[in-house]
C-alpha positions in Angstrom: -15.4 12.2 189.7 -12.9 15.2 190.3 -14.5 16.5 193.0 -14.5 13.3 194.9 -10.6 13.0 193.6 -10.0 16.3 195.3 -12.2 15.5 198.6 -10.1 12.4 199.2 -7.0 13.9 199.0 -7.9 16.2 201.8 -10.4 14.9 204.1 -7.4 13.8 206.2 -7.4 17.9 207.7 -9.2 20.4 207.3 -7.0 22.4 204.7 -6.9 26.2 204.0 -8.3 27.6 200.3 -5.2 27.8 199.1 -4.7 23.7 199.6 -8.1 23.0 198.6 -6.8 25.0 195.5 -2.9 23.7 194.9 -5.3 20.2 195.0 -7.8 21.3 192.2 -4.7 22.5 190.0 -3.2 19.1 190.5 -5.9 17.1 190.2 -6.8 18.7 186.7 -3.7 18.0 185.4 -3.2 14.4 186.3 -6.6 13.8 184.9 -5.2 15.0 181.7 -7.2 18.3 181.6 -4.3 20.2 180.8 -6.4 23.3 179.3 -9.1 23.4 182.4 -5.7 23.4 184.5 -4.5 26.3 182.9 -7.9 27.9 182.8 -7.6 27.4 186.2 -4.6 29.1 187.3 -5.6 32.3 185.6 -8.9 31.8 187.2 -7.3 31.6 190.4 -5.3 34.5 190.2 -7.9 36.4 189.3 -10.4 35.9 191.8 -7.1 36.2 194.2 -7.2 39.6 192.9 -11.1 40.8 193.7 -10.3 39.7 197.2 -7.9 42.2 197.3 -10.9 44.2 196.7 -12.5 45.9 200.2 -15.8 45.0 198.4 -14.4 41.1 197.9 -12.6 40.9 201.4 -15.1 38.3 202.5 -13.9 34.7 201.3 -17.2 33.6 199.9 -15.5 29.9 199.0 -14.1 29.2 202.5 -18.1 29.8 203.7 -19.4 27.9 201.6 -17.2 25.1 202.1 -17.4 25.5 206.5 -21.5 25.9 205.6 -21.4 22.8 204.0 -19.2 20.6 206.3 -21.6 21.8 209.7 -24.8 20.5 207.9 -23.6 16.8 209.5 -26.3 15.3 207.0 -26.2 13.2 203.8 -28.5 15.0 202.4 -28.1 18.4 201.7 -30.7 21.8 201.0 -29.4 22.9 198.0 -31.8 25.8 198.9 -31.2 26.2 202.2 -27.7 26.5 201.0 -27.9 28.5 198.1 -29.8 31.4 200.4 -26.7 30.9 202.4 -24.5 32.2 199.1 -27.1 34.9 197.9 -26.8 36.1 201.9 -23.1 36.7 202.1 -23.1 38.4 198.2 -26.0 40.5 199.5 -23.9 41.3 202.8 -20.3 41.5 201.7 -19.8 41.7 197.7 -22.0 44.9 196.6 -21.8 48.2 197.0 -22.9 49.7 199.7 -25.4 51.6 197.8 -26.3 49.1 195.8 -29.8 46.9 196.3 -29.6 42.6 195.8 -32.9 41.5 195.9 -33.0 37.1 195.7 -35.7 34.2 195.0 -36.5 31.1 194.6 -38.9 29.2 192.6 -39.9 25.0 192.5 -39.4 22.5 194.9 -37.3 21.7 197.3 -34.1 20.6 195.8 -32.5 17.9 198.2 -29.1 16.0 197.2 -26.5 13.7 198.6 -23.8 15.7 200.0 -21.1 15.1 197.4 -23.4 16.0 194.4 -25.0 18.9 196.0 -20.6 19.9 196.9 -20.4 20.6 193.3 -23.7 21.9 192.6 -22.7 24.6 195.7 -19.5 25.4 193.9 -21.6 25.7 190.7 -23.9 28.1 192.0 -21.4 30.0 194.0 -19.5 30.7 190.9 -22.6 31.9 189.0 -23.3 34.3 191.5 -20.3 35.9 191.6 -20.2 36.4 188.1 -23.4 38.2 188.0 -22.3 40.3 190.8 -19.4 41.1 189.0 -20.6 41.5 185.6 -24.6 41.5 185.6 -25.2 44.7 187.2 -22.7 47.6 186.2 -24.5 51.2 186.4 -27.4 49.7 188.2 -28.2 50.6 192.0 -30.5 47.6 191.8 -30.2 43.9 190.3 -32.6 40.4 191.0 -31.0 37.0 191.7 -32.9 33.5 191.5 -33.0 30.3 191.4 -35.4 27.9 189.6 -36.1 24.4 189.7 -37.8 21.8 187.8 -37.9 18.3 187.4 -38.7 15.5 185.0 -38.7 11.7 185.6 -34.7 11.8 185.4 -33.0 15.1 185.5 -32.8 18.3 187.8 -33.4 21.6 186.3 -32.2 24.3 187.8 -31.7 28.0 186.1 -29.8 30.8 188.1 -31.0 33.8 186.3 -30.5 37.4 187.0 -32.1 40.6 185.3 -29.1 42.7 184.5 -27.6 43.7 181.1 -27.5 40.5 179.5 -24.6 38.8 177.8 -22.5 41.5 175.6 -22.7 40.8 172.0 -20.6 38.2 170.0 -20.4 36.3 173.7 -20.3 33.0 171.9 -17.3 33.8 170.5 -15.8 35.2 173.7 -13.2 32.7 175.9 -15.5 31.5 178.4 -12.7 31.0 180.9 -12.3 34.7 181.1 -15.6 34.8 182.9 -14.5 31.4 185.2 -17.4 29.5 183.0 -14.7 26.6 182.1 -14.3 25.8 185.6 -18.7 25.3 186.1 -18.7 23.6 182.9 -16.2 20.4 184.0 -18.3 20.7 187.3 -21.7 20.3 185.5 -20.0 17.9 182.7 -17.7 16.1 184.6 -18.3 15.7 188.1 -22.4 15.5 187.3 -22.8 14.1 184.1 -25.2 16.9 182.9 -25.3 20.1 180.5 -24.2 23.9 180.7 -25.5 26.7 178.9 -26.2 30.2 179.4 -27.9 32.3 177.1 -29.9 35.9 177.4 -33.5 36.1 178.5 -35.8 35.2 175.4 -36.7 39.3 175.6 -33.0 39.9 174.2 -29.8 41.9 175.4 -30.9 43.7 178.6 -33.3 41.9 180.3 -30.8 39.6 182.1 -29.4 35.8 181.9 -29.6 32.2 182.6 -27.3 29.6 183.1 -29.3 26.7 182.7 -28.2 23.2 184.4 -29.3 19.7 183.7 -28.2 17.4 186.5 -29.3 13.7 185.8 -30.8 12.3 189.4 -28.7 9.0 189.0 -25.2 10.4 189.1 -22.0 9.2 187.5 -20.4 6.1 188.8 -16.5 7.0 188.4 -15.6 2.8 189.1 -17.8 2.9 185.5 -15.1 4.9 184.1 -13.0 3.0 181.8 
């Protein structure tokens, strides 16, 4: 998998964002993902630019990451630590004014450290999207988290009840919104399926990105 790619290359010091980054870019392109690489750059630069922003000073990433490596488990909350992201967008990535309410909904959702890595990522990126995008000329907006299962996947939909996806978003790039990056995480590193699509009630009453993990993961010695 990429992410386990990445994670070796570094586990030998605890590196900075930026290196975790420089890592990511490289990794994608000597996997032959030229395009996601690229994707990747501009994402980069773009999210180097919100935390320019006072209202993006916190680096929600770095967190994460420092969240994940003090759990000293195997086994990871994916809860637990997604009400650690929903805390610091609440605390440090809204307006002041501005009202985050979060929930959750299904079972517990406990992985093995590396999966639930990329799931964090995953669902880190989703939620600063919707801050970014879900909510403009609303003092109020609703975050969540559902999960379900079946005999062999995890289903899990972040959903949000802003404005909705604009029209025409199908034909939009969705590496202008960062989406390229979650979908080789959910494709790639998982082995599931991406969508995201507008509440069933239409344009205005919010998305959902909708994730289908497999519970056996990917073996990358498999790969041939």
């Amino acid at each position: 998998a990429l992410a386990a790619q990445v994670v070796a290359t570094l586990a030998r010091r605890v590196p900075t964002v930026e290196q975790v980054q420089d890592q990511v870019e490289r990794t994608l392109s000597q996997a032959g993902h030229f395009d996601t690489a690229r994707a990747y750059i501009v994402y980069r630069e773009q999210r180097q630019m919100l935390r320019t922003d006072a209202a993006c000073a916190v680096d929600v990433e770095r967190s994460v990451n420092e969240y994940l490596s003090q759990q000293g488990s195997e086994d990871i909350d994916v809860q637990e630590v997604m009400g650690h992201i929903f805390d610091l967008a609440a605390r440090n990535m809204t307006d002041r004014d501005f009202l985050i309410r979060t929930e959750f909904k299904g079972p517990r959702l406990i992985l093995p450290s590396k999966c639930a890595s990329s799931v964090a990522l995953v669902l880190n990126e989703l939620v600063l999207n919707a801050m970014e995008h879900a909510f403009t000329g609303r003092k109020s907006g609703l975050i969540g988290l559902a999960v379900q299962e079946d005999a062999d996947h995890w289903h899990l939909d972040f959903y949000d009840d802003g404005v909705g996806l604009p029209e025409g978003f199908e034909d939009m790039p969705r590496k202008s919104l960062g989406l390229t990056i979650v979908q080789t995480l959910v494709e790639g590193d998982l082995g599931g399926t991406f969508a995201i699509e507008n509440d069933e009630r239409g344009p205005g009453h919010g998305t959902h990105a909708r994730l289908c993990i497999p519970k056996v993961q990917p073996n990358p010695t498999d790969e041939g």
